[in-house]
C-alpha positions as CSV (number, residue, x, y, z in Angstrom):
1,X,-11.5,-14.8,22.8
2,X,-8.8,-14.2,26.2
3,X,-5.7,-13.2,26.3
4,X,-4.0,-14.4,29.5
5,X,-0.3,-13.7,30.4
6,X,1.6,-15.2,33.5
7,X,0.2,-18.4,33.3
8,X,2.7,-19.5,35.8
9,X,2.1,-23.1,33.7
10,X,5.5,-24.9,32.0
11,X,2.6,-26.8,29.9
12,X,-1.2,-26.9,29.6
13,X,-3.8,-29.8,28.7
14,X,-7.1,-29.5,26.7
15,X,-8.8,-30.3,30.2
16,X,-7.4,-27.2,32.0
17,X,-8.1,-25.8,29.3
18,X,-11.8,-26.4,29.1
19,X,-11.6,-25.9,33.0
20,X,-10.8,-22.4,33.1
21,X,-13.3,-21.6,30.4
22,X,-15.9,-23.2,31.6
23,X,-16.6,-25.3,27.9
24,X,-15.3,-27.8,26.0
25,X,-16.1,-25.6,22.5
26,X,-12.6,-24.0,22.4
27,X,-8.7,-23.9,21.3
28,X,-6.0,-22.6,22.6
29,X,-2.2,-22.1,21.7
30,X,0.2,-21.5,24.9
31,X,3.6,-19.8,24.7
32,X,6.0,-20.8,26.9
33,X,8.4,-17.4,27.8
34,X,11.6,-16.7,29.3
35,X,12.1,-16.0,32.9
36,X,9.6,-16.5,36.1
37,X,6.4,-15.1,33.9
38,X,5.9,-18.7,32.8
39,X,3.2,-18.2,29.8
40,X,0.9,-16.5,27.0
41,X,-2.2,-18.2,27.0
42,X,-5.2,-17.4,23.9
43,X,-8.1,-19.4,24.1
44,X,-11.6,-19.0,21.1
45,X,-14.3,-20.2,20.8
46,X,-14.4,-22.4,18.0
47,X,-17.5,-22.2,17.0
48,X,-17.0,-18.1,16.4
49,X,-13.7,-18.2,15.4
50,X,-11.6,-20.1,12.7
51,X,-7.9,-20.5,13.5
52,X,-5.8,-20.9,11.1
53,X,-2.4,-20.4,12.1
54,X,-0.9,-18.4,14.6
55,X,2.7,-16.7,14.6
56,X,5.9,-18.2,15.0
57,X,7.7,-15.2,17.5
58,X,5.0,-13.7,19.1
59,X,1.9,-14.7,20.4
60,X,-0.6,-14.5,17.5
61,X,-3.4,-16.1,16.7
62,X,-4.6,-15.7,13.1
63,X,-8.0,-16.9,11.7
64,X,-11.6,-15.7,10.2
65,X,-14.8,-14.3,12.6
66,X,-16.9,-17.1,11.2
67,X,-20.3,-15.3,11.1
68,X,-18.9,-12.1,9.3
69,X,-15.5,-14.0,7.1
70,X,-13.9,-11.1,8.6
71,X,-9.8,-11.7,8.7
72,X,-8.9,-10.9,11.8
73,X,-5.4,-11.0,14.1
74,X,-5.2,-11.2,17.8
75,X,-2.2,-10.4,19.6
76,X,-1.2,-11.4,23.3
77,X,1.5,-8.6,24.2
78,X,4.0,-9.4,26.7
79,X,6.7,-6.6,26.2
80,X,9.8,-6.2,28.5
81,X,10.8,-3.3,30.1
82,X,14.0,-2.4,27.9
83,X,13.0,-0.1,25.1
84,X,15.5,-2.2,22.6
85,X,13.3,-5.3,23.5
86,X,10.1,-3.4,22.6
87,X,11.3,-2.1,19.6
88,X,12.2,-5.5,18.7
89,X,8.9,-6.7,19.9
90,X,6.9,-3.6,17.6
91,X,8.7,-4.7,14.8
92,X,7.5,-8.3,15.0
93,X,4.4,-7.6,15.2
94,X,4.6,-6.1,12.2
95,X,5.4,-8.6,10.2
96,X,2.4,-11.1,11.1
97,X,0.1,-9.7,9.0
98,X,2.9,-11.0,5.9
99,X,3.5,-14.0,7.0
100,X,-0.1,-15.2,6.3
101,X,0.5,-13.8,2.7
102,X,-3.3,-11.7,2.9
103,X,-3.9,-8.3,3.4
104,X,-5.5,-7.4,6.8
């Protein structure tokens, strides 16, 4: 799994994708954010890695580690400088892991 931020991309395609990973064997979700940063990128392997749904707010990506049906959460953070924003950030977070109804 990678976790890229800045993309500096308004959109992405399975074939830039598979470009910048080298294979064809992956997903990805990208976030588009506010501001000149311009992206959260997280790319799997599917083969490894069982998506099956990410977060609405932020960048999230929940699924199972296929070999060991381990539950498992990956989080892209992308936090502003302003303390009220990272709070705000922290505390949505938080809330992924109950959004998927399961304990992680």
């Amino acid at each position: 799994m990678i976790c890229i931020q800045e993309t500096k991309l308004n959109t992405l395609s399975n074939e830039k994708c598979y470009r910048l990973w080298g294979d064809n064997n992956i997903d990805w979700i990208h976030k588009e954010t506010e501001g000149g940063a311009k992206g959260i990128l997280i790319m799997w392997y599917k083969n490894i890695f069982v998506y099956e749904r990410h977060s609405k707010g932020v960048p999230a990506v929940i699924g199972q580690h296929k070999e060991n049906n381990v539950s498992i959460i990956v989080v892209n953070v992308y936090s502003s400088c302003h303390l009220k924003d990272k709070v705000g950030m922290w505390d949505e977070i938080v809330t992924v892991p109950a959004e998927t109804n399961k304990r992680y």
